[in-house]
C-alpha positions, 0 to 999 in steps of 0.5 A: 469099261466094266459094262463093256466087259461084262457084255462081252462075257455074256456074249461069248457064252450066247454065241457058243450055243448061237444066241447072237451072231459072230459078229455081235461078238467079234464088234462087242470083243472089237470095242473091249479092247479098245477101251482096254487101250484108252485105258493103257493110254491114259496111264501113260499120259498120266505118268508122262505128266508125273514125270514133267511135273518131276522135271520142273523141281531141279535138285542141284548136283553138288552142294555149294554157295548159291549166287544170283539167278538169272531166271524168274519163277514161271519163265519158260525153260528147256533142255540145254538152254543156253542160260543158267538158272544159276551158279552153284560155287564150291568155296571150302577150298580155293584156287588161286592163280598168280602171274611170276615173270620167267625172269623170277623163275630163271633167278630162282634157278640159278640161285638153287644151283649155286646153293644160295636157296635151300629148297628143302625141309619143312621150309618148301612151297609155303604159300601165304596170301595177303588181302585186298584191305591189306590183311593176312589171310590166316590160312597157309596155302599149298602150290599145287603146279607151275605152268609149264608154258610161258605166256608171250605178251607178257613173259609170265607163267602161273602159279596155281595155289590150294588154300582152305576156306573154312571162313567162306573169306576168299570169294571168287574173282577176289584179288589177293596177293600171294607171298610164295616161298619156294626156298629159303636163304639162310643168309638172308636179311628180310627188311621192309617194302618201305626200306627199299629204293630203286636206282636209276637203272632200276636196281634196289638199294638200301641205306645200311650201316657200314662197319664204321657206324655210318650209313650209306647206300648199298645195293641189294643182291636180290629182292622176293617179290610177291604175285598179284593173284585171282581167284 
Protein backbone atom coordinates (compact mmCIF):
# COMPACT_ATOMS: atom_id res chain seq x y z
CA UNK A 1 0.00 0.00 0.00
CA UNK A 2 2.67 2.89 0.74
CA UNK A 3 4.88 1.74 -1.95
CA UNK A 4 2.01 1.84 -4.33
CA UNK A 5 1.31 5.38 -3.29
CA UNK A 6 4.77 6.63 -3.24
CA UNK A 7 4.73 5.24 -7.18
CA UNK A 8 2.10 7.00 -7.84
CA UNK A 9 3.54 10.14 -6.52
CA UNK A 10 6.61 9.84 -8.74
CA UNK A 11 4.62 8.79 -11.52
CA UNK A 12 2.27 11.88 -11.70
CA UNK A 13 5.14 14.15 -11.56
CA UNK A 14 6.98 11.73 -14.78
CA UNK A 15 4.03 12.19 -16.54
CA UNK A 16 3.60 16.10 -16.34
CA UNK A 17 7.09 16.41 -18.09
CA UNK A 18 6.07 12.94 -20.47
CA UNK A 19 8.48 10.64 -18.50
CA UNK A 20 6.04 7.62 -18.49
CA UNK A 21 3.09 7.03 -20.49
CA UNK A 22 -0.57 8.10 -19.53
CA UNK A 23 -1.26 4.77 -19.08
CA UNK A 24 1.39 3.86 -16.74
CA UNK A 25 -0.07 6.42 -14.99
CA UNK A 26 -3.56 5.83 -15.02
CA UNK A 27 -2.80 1.53 -14.29
CA UNK A 28 -0.43 2.85 -11.16
CA UNK A 29 -3.41 5.44 -9.83
CA UNK A 30 -5.97 2.42 -11.05
CA UNK A 31 -4.12 -0.38 -8.63
CA UNK A 32 -3.71 2.64 -5.58
CA UNK A 33 -7.24 2.93 -5.37
CA UNK A 34 -7.70 -0.58 -5.29
CA UNK A 35 -5.68 -1.24 -2.28
CA UNK A 36 -7.21 1.94 -0.72
CA UNK A 37 -10.59 -0.18 -1.10
CA UNK A 38 -8.93 -3.53 0.25
CA UNK A 39 -8.03 -1.08 2.98
CA UNK A 40 -11.55 0.14 3.73
CA UNK A 41 -12.97 -3.31 3.43
CA UNK A 42 -10.91 -4.87 5.85
CA UNK A 43 -11.89 -2.03 8.57
CA UNK A 44 -15.29 -3.19 7.71
CA UNK A 45 -14.67 -6.77 8.30
CA UNK A 46 -12.75 -5.94 11.29
CA UNK A 47 -15.88 -4.13 12.87
CA UNK A 48 -18.22 -6.40 11.77
CA UNK A 49 -16.36 -9.22 13.84
CA UNK A 50 -16.26 -6.49 16.74
CA UNK A 51 -19.42 -6.16 16.67
CA UNK A 52 -20.55 -10.09 16.64
CA UNK A 53 -18.12 -10.81 19.15
CA UNK A 54 -20.28 -8.00 21.19
CA UNK A 55 -23.38 -9.85 20.24
CA UNK A 56 -22.49 -12.95 21.91
CA UNK A 57 -22.19 -11.21 25.66
CA UNK A 58 -25.93 -10.59 26.37
CA UNK A 59 -26.68 -8.28 29.08
CA UNK A 60 -30.10 -8.98 30.47
CA UNK A 61 -32.64 -5.87 30.36
CA UNK A 62 -34.04 -6.03 33.78
CA UNK A 63 -32.67 -7.33 36.88
CA UNK A 64 -34.06 -10.27 38.75
CA UNK A 65 -33.61 -13.62 40.03
CA UNK A 66 -32.19 -16.15 37.42
CA UNK A 67 -33.90 -19.41 37.00
CA UNK A 68 -32.44 -22.58 35.10
CA UNK A 69 -30.90 -22.28 31.48
CA UNK A 70 -31.91 -23.94 28.78
CA UNK A 71 -28.83 -23.78 26.65
CA UNK A 72 -25.03 -25.00 27.19
CA UNK A 73 -22.09 -22.82 26.46
CA UNK A 74 -21.02 -22.98 22.75
CA UNK A 75 -24.53 -24.09 21.64
CA UNK A 76 -25.54 -22.32 18.53
CA UNK A 77 -28.09 -19.35 19.02
CA UNK A 78 -30.02 -16.88 16.61
CA UNK A 79 -31.90 -14.16 16.61
CA UNK A 80 -35.39 -14.84 17.70
CA UNK A 81 -35.22 -18.23 18.47
CA UNK A 82 -37.80 -19.80 19.94
CA UNK A 83 -35.83 -21.08 22.90
CA UNK A 84 -34.92 -18.92 25.81
CA UNK A 85 -31.68 -18.87 27.36
CA UNK A 86 -33.33 -18.37 30.28
CA UNK A 87 -35.88 -16.79 32.55
CA UNK A 88 -35.23 -13.64 34.61
CA UNK A 89 -38.15 -13.06 37.39
CA UNK A 90 -38.83 -10.08 39.37
CA UNK A 91 -39.84 -11.33 42.88
CA UNK A 92 -39.59 -7.79 45.16
CA UNK A 93 -43.09 -7.58 44.56
CA UNK A 94 -45.89 -10.32 43.61
CA UNK A 95 -49.08 -10.90 41.94
CA UNK A 96 -51.43 -13.06 43.34
CA UNK A 97 -54.23 -14.61 41.74
CA UNK A 98 -57.48 -15.84 43.70
CA UNK A 99 -60.60 -17.69 42.34
CA UNK A 100 -64.04 -16.05 44.43
CA UNK A 101 -67.33 -17.68 43.37
CA UNK A 102 -69.76 -15.00 41.80
CA UNK A 103 -71.94 -16.32 44.42
CA UNK A 104 -69.58 -14.68 47.09
CA UNK A 105 -69.37 -11.58 45.27
CA UNK A 106 -73.53 -11.13 45.06
CA UNK A 107 -73.76 -11.90 49.00
CA UNK A 108 -71.16 -9.55 49.43
CA UNK A 109 -73.39 -7.14 47.79
CA UNK A 110 -76.35 -7.41 49.20
CA UNK A 111 -74.94 -7.51 52.69
CA UNK A 112 -73.14 -3.79 51.79
CA UNK A 113 -76.65 -2.78 50.63
CA UNK A 114 -78.52 -3.80 53.59
CA UNK A 115 -75.74 -2.15 55.88
CA UNK A 116 -74.45 -5.43 57.14
CA UNK A 117 -70.85 -4.87 56.01
CA UNK A 118 -68.95 -1.60 56.42
CA UNK A 119 -66.71 -1.46 53.69
CA UNK A 120 -64.80 1.56 54.90
CA UNK A 121 -62.37 3.19 57.00
CA UNK A 122 -59.03 1.75 57.65
CA UNK A 123 -60.59 -1.79 57.70
CA UNK A 124 -60.99 -2.06 53.54
CA UNK A 125 -59.34 -4.51 50.94
CA UNK A 126 -56.90 -6.04 53.39
CA UNK A 127 -55.18 -8.90 52.10
CA UNK A 128 -53.32 -11.29 54.22
CA UNK A 129 -51.92 -14.77 52.69
CA UNK A 130 -51.89 -18.06 54.46
CA UNK A 131 -48.85 -20.45 53.20
CA UNK A 132 -48.47 -23.95 51.93
CA UNK A 133 -46.92 -25.26 55.52
CA UNK A 134 -49.79 -23.54 56.86
CA UNK A 135 -47.92 -20.32 58.23
CA UNK A 136 -48.74 -16.67 57.83
CA UNK A 137 -46.95 -14.63 55.48
CA UNK A 138 -46.08 -11.64 57.37
CA UNK A 139 -46.65 -9.30 54.71
CA UNK A 140 -50.13 -7.45 54.23
CA UNK A 141 -51.08 -7.44 50.74
CA UNK A 142 -53.21 -4.85 48.63
CA UNK A 143 -56.36 -5.92 46.09
CA UNK A 144 -55.33 -4.44 43.38
CA UNK A 145 -58.84 -5.29 40.71
CA UNK A 146 -61.74 -7.64 40.50
CA UNK A 147 -62.15 -9.41 37.34
CA UNK A 148 -64.92 -8.17 35.64
CA UNK A 149 -65.88 -11.29 33.95
CA UNK A 150 -66.97 -14.52 35.24
CA UNK A 151 -65.77 -17.59 34.08
CA UNK A 152 -68.22 -20.08 32.82
CA UNK A 153 -66.97 -23.83 33.76
CA UNK A 154 -66.60 -22.67 37.00
CA UNK A 155 -68.74 -19.69 38.21
CA UNK A 156 -65.53 -17.70 39.53
CA UNK A 157 -63.93 -14.39 38.63
CA UNK A 158 -60.50 -13.27 39.98
CA UNK A 159 -59.05 -11.52 42.43
CA UNK A 160 -55.74 -10.12 41.66
CA UNK A 161 -53.59 -9.14 44.88
CA UNK A 162 -50.03 -6.90 45.24
CA UNK A 163 -47.80 -8.29 48.43
CA UNK A 164 -44.04 -7.01 49.03
CA UNK A 165 -41.31 -9.44 48.91
CA UNK A 166 -38.61 -8.36 50.34
CA UNK A 167 -37.81 -11.95 51.59
CA UNK A 168 -37.83 -13.59 48.26
CA UNK A 169 -40.50 -16.08 50.59
CA UNK A 170 -43.38 -16.26 47.96
CA UNK A 171 -41.92 -17.68 44.68
CA UNK A 172 -43.70 -18.19 41.39
CA UNK A 173 -46.11 -20.84 40.77
CA UNK A 174 -46.18 -21.15 45.00
CA UNK A 175 -49.76 -21.97 46.00
CA UNK A 176 -51.02 -19.73 48.73
CA UNK A 177 -54.21 -18.86 50.57
CA UNK A 178 -55.56 -15.62 50.36
CA UNK A 179 -57.55 -14.25 53.55
CA UNK A 180 -59.44 -10.91 51.47
CA UNK A 181 -61.48 -8.46 53.93
CA UNK A 182 -63.07 -6.56 51.71
CA UNK A 183 -65.60 -5.23 54.56
CA UNK A 184 -66.18 -5.57 58.04
CA UNK A 185 -69.35 -6.52 60.28
CA UNK A 186 -69.41 -5.15 63.33
CA UNK A 187 -71.63 -7.80 64.71
CA UNK A 188 -69.80 -10.34 63.74
CA UNK A 189 -68.56 -13.10 65.90
CA UNK A 190 -65.37 -14.99 64.31
CA UNK A 191 -65.04 -18.45 65.50
CA UNK A 192 -62.54 -21.51 64.50
CA UNK A 193 -62.50 -23.39 60.94
CA UNK A 194 -62.66 -26.40 63.23
CA UNK A 195 -65.96 -25.26 65.11
CA UNK A 196 -67.76 -25.11 61.97
CA UNK A 197 -70.23 -28.32 60.53
CA UNK A 198 -72.42 -28.52 57.71
CA UNK A 199 -76.13 -29.85 57.59
CA UNK A 200 -77.37 -32.16 55.32
CA UNK A 201 -78.36 -29.33 52.85
CA UNK A 202 -74.85 -28.10 53.37
CA UNK A 203 -75.65 -25.08 55.54
CA UNK A 204 -72.75 -24.30 58.76
CA UNK A 205 -73.83 -24.76 61.84
CA UNK A 206 -72.32 -24.48 65.34
CA UNK A 207 -72.91 -25.54 68.68
CA UNK A 208 -73.46 -22.27 70.98
CA UNK A 209 -74.72 -21.88 74.15
CA UNK A 210 -78.28 -20.67 74.73
CA UNK A 211 -79.40 -18.06 77.14
CA UNK A 212 -80.37 -20.90 79.65
CA UNK A 213 -76.62 -21.98 79.64
CA UNK A 214 -77.24 -24.92 77.32
CA UNK A 215 -75.75 -25.79 74.16
CA UNK A 216 -77.51 -26.43 71.02
CA UNK A 217 -76.81 -26.48 67.60
CA UNK A 218 -77.65 -22.94 65.61
CA UNK A 219 -77.03 -22.10 62.09
CA UNK A 220 -74.74 -19.50 61.07
CA UNK A 221 -75.89 -16.48 59.11
CA UNK A 222 -72.93 -16.23 56.91
CA UNK A 223 -69.38 -18.18 56.64
CA UNK A 224 -66.05 -15.65 55.06
CA UNK A 225 -64.33 -18.18 53.01
CA UNK A 226 -60.63 -17.80 52.05
CA UNK A 227 -59.45 -18.13 48.12
CA UNK A 228 -56.92 -20.63 47.23
CA UNK A 229 -54.46 -18.65 45.34
CA UNK A 230 -51.21 -18.93 42.57
CA UNK A 231 -48.76 -16.70 42.12
Amino acid sequence: MASIRLRAGRYKELVAIKAVSQQDYDDIVSALKEAEAGVEAGKAAVESARLNVAFTSIAAPISGRIGKSSVTIGALATAFQPVPFTTIQQIDQVYVDAPQSSANLLRLKKNLANGNIRNDGPNKAKVRLMLEDGTAYPGEGILQFSDVTVEPSTGSFILRMIFPNPDRVLLPGMFVRAVVQEGVNEQAVLIPQQAVVRDPKGNPMALIVNAEDKVERGRLSSIVPSAAAGL
